[in-house]
C-alpha positions, 0 to 999 in steps of 0.5 A: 665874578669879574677875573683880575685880567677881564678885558685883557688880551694875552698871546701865549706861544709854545701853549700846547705842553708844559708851563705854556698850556699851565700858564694860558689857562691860568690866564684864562682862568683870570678873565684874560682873552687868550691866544694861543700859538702852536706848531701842531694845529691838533695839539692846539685844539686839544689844548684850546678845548681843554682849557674851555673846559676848565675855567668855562671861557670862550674868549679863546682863540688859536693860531699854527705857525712853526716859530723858527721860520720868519715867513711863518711868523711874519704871516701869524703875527699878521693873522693875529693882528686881523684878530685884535687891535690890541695886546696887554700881554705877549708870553714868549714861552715855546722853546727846544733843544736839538741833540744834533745841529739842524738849520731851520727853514731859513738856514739859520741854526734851530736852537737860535731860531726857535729859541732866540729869533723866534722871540724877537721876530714875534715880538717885534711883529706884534709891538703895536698891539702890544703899545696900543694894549699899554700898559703891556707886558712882555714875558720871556721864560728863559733858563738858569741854563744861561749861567754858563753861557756865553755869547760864542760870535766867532761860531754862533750857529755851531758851525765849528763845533755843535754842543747841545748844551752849549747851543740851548745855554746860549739861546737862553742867554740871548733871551735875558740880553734880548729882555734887556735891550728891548725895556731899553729901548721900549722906556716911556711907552707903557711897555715893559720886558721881563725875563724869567728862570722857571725851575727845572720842570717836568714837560715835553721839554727834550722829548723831540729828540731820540735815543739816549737823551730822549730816555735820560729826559723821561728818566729824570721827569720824576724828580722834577717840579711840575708844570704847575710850579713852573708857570707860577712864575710867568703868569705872576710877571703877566698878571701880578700888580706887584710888577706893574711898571718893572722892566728889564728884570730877571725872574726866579721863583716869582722874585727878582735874581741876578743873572750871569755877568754875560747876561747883563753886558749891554754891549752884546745886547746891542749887538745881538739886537743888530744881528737878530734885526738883520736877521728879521730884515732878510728875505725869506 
């Protein structure tokens, strides 16, 4: 029997734990040919092996790139483009949190690299897939952890003063003004943007960290919602007719929400959109 996405091609990024891995082979399941990036290529193919395994597909296909470096990125989205003229749905899903600051490849604070810049790099390599795939989605799981969050410009990178917490909760607020900014600038293409919250849910989430926040993050895995539950979400926005055409939106529980004030400043979304550009034009 023909799968809901038969003849659609998804890019699911962060795939090998948690809501990623739920959510790529839900979306498998449906018919979907699925991509799958990840930064270790063993855990991938587990993944990859797995997911055949379940829902009986072979349109799978696997790519290795650390996403907080722009060299690897640019050289994935490139790969995947030598894969596939087109793309009907790209899953911004891989993300992280860092107890202490560390700068990525490219000298830029982790969380914001992986986090935000990750997202926008990919995103921005692969919109021509994803226009000649429309009508296309792009799905961006953010966090309600941007509800306390703001947009710190005077020390954006932790320079100052490094705050975990502060840090992730920013980057998942950049997710939801990069969502906006980019439906923005996407109407009458056939391309839509949403982003979502998935709950608070149990994965590898915290876990390449040590010490005490490593052992907090396993302590408290029992009280939270499954991966399963937390992919419900994303795999609805990449699949569900009900949002054929919506754009610009945040998500929770499979439902529009309203996000932070901060969030829906479309001011900083222009001007984070300039920085990360600037950022995306640098050379590595």
């Amino acid at each position: 029997m023909a799968g809901i996405l038969d003849g659609r091609v998804v890019l699911v990024t962060g795939a090998t734990s948690g809501i990623g891995r739920v959510a790529a082979r839900e979306l498998a399941a449906m018919g979907a040919t699925t991509f799958l990036v990840a930064r270790d290529r063993a855990r991938g193919q587990d993944t990859l092996e797995e997911i055949a395994r379940v829902t009986g597909s072979e349109r799978l296909g696997l790519f290795v790139a650390d996403l907080a470096s722009r060299a690897q990125v640019r050289r994935v989205a490139g790969e995947v483009r030598s894969r596939t003229d087109r793309l009907h749905v790209l899953l911004n899903n891989a993300g992280a949190i860092f107890t202490e600051r560390r700068l990525s490849p490219d000298g830029v604070e982790m969380t914001f690299a992986l986090n935000h810049l990750g997202y926008f790099l990919l995103t921005r390599a692969l919109l021509p897939l994803l226009q000649a795939g429309a009508p296309a989605r792009i799905v961006n799981v953010a966090s309600t952890a941007h509800l306390r969050a703001g947009m710190d410009w005077e020390d954006l990178y932790g320079e100052r003063r490094y705050s975990a917490w502060k840090a992730y909760g920013q980057s998942k607020l950049a997710n939801i003004l990069f969502t906006r900014e980019l439906a923005r600038r996407l109407q009458g293409t056939g391309v839509t943007a949403n982003a979502l919250h998935p709950g608070v849910i149990a994965t590898g989430f915290g876990r390449n960290n040590g010490g005490l926040f490593r052992l907090m993050m396993l302590a408290g895995a029992p009280f939270l919602s499954s991966p399963e539950k937390g992919a419900r979400t994303p795999v609805y926005l990449a699949s569900s007719q009900e949002v054929e055409g919506v754009t610009g939106k945040y998500f929770s529980d499979c439902r529009e929400a309203t996000p932070s004030p901060a969030a829906r400043d479309d001011a900083d979304a222009r001007r984070l959109w300039d920085l990360s550009e600037r950022l995306a034009l640098a050379p590595d």
